[in-house]
C-alpha positions in Angstrom: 99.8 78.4 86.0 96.2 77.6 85.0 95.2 78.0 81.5 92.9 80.2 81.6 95.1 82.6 83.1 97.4 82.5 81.2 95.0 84.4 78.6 94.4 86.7 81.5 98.2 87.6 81.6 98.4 87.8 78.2 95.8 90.3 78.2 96.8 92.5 80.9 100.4 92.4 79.4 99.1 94.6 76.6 98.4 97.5 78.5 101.9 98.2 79.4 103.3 97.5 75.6 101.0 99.9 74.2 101.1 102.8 77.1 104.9 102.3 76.3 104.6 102.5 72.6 102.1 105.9 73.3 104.7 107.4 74.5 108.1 106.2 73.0 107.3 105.8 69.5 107.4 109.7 69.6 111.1 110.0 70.5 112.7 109.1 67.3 110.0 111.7 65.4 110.7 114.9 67.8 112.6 116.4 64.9 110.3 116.1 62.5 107.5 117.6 64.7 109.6 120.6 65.0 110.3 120.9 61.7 106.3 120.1 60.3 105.0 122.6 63.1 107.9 125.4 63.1 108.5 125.0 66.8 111.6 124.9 69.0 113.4 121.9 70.4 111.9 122.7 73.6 108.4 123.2 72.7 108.8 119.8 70.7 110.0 117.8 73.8 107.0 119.0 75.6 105.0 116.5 73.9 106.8 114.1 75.8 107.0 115.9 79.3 103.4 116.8 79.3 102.5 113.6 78.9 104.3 112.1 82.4 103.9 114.8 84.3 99.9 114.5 84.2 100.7 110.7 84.8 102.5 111.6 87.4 100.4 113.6 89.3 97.1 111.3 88.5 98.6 108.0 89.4 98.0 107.6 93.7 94.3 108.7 92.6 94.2 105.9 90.2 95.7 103.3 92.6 93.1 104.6 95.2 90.0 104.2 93.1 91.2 100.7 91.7 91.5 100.0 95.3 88.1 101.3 96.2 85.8 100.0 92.7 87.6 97.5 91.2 90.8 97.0 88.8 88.9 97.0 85.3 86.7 99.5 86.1 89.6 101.6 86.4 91.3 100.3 83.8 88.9 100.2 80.4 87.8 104.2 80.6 91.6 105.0 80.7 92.3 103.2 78.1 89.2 104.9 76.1 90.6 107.9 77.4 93.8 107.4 76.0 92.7 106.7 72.7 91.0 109.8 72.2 93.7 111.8 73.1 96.2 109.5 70.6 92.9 110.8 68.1 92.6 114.1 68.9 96.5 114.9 68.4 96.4 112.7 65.5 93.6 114.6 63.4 95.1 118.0 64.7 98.6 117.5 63.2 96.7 116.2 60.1 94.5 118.9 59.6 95.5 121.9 61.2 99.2 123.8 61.2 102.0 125.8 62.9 100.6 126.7 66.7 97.2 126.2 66.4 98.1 122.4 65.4 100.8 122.2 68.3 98.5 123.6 71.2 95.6 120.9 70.2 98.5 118.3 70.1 99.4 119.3 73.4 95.7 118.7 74.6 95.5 115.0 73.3 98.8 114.5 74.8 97.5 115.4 78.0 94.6 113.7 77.3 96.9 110.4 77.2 98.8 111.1 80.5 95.4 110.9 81.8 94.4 107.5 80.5 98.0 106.3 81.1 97.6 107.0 84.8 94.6 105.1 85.2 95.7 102.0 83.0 99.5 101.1 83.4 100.6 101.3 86.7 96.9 99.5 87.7 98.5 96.2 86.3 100.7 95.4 88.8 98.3 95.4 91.5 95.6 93.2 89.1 98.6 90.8 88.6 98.4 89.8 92.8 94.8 89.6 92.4 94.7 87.3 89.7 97.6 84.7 91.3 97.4 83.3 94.6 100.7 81.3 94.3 103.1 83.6 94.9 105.7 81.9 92.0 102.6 82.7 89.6 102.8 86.2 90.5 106.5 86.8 90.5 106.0 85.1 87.1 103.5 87.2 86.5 104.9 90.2 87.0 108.1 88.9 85.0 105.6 88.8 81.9 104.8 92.5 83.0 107.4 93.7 83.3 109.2 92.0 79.8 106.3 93.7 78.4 106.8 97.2 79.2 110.3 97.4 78.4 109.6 94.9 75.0 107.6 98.3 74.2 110.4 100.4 74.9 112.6 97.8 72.3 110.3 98.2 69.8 109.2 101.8 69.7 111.9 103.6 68.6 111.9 101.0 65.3 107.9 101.0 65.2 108.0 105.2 65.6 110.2 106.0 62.8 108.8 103.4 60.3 105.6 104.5 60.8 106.9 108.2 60.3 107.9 107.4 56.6 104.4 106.8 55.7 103.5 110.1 57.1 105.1 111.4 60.0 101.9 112.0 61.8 100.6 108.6 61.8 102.4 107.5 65.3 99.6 109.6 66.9 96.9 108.0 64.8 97.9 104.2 65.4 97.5 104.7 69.5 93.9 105.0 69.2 94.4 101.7 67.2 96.7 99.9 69.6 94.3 100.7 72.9 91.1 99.6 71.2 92.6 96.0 70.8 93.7 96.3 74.1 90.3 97.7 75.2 88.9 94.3 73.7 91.1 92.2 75.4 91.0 93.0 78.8 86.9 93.5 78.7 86.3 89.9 77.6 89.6 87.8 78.8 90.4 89.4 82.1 88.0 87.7 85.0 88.9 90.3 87.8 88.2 89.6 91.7 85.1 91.5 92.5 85.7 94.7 94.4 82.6 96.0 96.9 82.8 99.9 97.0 81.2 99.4 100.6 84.0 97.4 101.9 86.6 99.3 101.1 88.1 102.6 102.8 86.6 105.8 103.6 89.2 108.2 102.0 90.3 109.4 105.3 90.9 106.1 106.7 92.8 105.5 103.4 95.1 108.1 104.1 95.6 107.2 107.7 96.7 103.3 106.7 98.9 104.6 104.1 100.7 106.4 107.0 100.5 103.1 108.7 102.0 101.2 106.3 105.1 103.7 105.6 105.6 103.9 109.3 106.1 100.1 109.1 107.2 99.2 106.1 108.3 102.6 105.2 112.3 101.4 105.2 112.2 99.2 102.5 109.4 100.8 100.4 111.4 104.1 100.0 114.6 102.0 98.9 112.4 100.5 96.5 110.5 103.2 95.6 114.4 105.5 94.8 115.8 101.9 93.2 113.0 101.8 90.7 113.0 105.9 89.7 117.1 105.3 89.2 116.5 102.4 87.0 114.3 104.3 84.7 116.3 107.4 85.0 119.4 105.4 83.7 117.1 103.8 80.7 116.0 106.9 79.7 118.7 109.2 80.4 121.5 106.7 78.0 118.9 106.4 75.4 118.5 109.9 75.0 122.2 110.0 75.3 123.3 107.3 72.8 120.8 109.0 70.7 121.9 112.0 69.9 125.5 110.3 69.9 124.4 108.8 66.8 122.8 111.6 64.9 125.2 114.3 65.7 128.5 111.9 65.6 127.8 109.3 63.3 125.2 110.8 61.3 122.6 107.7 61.9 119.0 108.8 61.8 116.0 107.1 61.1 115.4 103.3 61.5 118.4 102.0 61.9 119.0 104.6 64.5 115.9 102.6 66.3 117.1 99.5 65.8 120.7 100.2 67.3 119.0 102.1 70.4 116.6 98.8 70.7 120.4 96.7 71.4 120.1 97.5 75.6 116.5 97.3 75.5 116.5 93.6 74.1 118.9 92.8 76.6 116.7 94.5 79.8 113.7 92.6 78.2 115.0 89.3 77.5 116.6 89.3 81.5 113.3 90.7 82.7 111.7 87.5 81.7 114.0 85.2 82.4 114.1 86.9 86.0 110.5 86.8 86.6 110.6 83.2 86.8 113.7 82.4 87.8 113.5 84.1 91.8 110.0 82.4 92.2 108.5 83.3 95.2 112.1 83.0 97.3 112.5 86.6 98.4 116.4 86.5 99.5 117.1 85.3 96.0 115.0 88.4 94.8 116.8 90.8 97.3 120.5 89.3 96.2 119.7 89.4 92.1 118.7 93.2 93.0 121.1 94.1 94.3 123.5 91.7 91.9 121.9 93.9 89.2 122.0 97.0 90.8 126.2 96.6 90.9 126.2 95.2 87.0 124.6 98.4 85.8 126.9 100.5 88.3 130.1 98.8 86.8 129.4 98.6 82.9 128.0 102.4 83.1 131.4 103.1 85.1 133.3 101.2 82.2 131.3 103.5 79.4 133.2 106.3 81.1 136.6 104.8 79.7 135.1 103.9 76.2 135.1 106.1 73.0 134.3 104.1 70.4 130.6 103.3 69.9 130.8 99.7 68.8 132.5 98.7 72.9 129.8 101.6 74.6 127.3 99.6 72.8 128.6 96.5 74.4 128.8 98.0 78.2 125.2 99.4 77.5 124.0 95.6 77.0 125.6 94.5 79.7 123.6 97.8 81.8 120.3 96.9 80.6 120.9 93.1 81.6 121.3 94.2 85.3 118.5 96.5 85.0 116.4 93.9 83.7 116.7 91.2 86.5 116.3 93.8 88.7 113.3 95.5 87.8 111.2 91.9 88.5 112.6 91.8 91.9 111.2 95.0 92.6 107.7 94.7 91.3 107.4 91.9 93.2 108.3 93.1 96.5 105.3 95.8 95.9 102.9 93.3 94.8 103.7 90.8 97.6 104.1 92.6 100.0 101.7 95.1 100.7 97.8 93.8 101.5 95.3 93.9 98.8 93.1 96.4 99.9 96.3 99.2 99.9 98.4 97.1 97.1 96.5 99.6 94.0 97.5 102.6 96.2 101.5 101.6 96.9 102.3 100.1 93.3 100.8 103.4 91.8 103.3 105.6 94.1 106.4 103.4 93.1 104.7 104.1 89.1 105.1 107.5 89.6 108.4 107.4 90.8 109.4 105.4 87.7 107.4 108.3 85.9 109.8 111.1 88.1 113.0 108.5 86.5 111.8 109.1 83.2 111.2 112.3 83.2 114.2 113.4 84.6 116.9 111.2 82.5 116.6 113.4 79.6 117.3 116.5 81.0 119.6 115.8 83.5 122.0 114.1 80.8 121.7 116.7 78.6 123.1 119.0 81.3 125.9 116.4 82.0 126.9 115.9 78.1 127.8 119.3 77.8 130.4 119.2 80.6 131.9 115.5 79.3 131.2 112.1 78.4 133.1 111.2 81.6 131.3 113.2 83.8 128.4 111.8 82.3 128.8 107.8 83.2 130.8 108.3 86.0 128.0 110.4 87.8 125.2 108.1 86.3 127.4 104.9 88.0 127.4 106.5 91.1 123.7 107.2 91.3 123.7 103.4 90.6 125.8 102.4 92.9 123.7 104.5 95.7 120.9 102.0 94.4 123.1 99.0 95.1 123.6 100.3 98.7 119.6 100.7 99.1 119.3 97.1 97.9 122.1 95.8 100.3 121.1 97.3 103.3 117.1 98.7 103.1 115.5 95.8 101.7 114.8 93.2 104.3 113.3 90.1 102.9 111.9 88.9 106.2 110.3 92.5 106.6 108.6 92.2 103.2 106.4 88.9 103.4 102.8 88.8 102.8 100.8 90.4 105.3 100.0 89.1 109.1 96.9 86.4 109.3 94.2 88.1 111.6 95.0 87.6 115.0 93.1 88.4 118.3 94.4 92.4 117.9 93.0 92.1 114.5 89.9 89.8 115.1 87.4 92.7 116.0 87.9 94.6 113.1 87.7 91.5 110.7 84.6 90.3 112.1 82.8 93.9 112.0 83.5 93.5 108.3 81.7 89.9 108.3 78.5 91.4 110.5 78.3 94.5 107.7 78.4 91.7 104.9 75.7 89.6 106.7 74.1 92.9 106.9 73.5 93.9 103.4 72.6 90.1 102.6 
């Protein structure tokens, strides 16, 4: 990888670290925003949900005007967007109090699910521009990818360390962490050029997105569902293990953070080392999915037969592990294999249904806890294992290459685009 890309990585990487730490530093704090504010449980936890269901409604717009006008310019007023909500919800849980403080907090949170649509899930998209090698960008996206979920190992320590100073300053620091991001990706990032005049009308965009799942559409729903489930299964034992260790063991706090971090250190640290081990070999990337896909089914079908914390602990490393090499895989079957033009649009659509995994692991557990702890993994294994079947049969490596050189069926339409560039010149 050239040098000066690897500052470009580096700087790109950021974005998903800090839309991450936006979002998660706030779980281990939800208690004490009830508490400050005199809210419920529920109104408390909308802080959170607020913020990815406006993500997830805003992300295929993103992708499509990333696609149309350029990566960055996409990219840098979300992030500016973002930090003004992190500020507004910051100063109004400062200086106001009770409702008035929560419905203003609510408004920069939804401020933030804004900016987040328009700056995460862009990255994976500006990654295949940046790279032509495809090992680079498996690589790439490897770095990406170790980054986001780096975030995730980090937050929950980050969020309640920065509570004991005051518990409002989480909010505060994200208007911190986007500005240096801001800075970053303005001055390091050199981002193909993107002509507004070449790209789609918006109804010729929808018709090759139709296009594209009526060819390709096999393996991008498998890949699509196998990305939500991972996230779902992150989010969904976190929330789990947490309140395990508050209700159970009576750990709060820090060191509540940095035992949750133990499955997320082992998700990042497999994330990286799986970005650049499959390359740009895309049966070794469908086989580590799916070699993932059954290591996460069988230690979250072992946590069904473990009580005591210390061994779940164990079985939950041993689950983020497979969900770390195969997350990499994933984002790389996206990025490679969808054209450039439409590659904004798709990698936005598999965001949000990450976003949907999220959003729904929460809840969903919550609703299993109450019946049993058995009920509880063994369901979560068998959504896994209906992941490992999607990886084994839907993805088709041969079916997920780089797009088809132009040909003579493809000639006419390539060379109208030449005459309209000769055109304007």
């Amino acid at each position: 990888m050239e040098y000066g890309k690897k500052w470009d990585l580096i700087s790109i990487a950021s974005i998903p670290l800090i839309m991450t730490l936006g979002n998660s530093m706030l779980i281990p704090i939800l208690p004490t925003i009830q508490q400050e504010l005199g809210i419920t449980s529920l109104q408390a936890s909308l802080t959170i949900t607020v913020y990815s269901v406006v993500a997830i409604v805003l992300i295929p717009l993103a992708g499509y005007l990333s696609d149309r006008y350029g990566r960055k310019r996409v990219i840098l007023p979300s992030l500016i967007i973002t930090a003004v909500g992190g500020l507004i919800a910051g100063l109004a849980a400062w200086w106001l109090s009770g409702m008035a403080a929560y419905w203003m907090l609510l408004a920069g949170r939804f401020l933030q699910g804004i900016g987040a649509a328009g700056a995460a899930p862009i990255v994976l998209p500006l990654v295949g521009d940046l790279f032509y090698d495809e090992e680079d960008v498996s690589h790439g996206l490897g770095v990406v990818e170790t980054s986001n979920t780096f975030g995730k190992v980090i937050s929950p320590i980050l969020g309640a360390a920065l509570a004991l100073v005051v518990w409002f300053l989480p909010f505060l620091m994200i208007p911190v962490f986007c500005t240096i991001s801001l800075l970053l990706v303005l001055f390091l990032v050199k981002a193909p050029p993107q002509d507004p005049e070449d790209a789609p009308t918006f109804g010729d965009f929808l018709q090759s997105i139709r296009k594209i799942f009526r060819q390709k559409g096999r393996w991008l729903f498998a890949v699509f569902l196998i990305g939500g489930i991972a996230m779902f299964v992150v989010f969904g034992v976190l929330f789990y293990l947490s309140s395990l260790l508050e209700k159970q063991y009576g750990i709060d706090g820090v060191i509540k953070g940095m035992i949750l971090a133990i499955p997320l250190l082992a998700l990042c640290l497999s994330s990286y080392w799986a970005g650049k081990a499959i390359g740009q070999n895309k049966k070794l990337m469908k086989w580590v999915a799916f070699a993932g896909c059954l290591v996460v089914t069988g230690s979250i079908a072992a946590g069904a037969l473990l009580e005591n914390v210390y061994y779940l602990l164990g079985s939950l490393f041993v689950g983020g592990i497979g969900i770390g090499v195969a997350l990499p895989c994933l984002d790389a079957f996206i990025t490679e294999g969808i054209s450039k033009e439409e590659r904004g649009t798709i990698t936005s659509l598999y965001s949000s249904m990450r976003f949907i995994g999220v959003s729904a692991g929460p809840p969903v557990v919550s609703i299993l806890m109450a019946i049993s702890h058995r009920t509880l993994f063994f369901t979560i294994s068998g959504v896994c294992a209906f992941a490992a079947v999607l990886s084994l049969f839907a993805i088709r490596p041969q079916e997920t290459g780089k797009p088809k050189p132009v040909t003579a069926q493809t000639r006419p339409k390539a060379l109208r685009l030449l005459t309209k560039k000769k055109a304007r010149s």
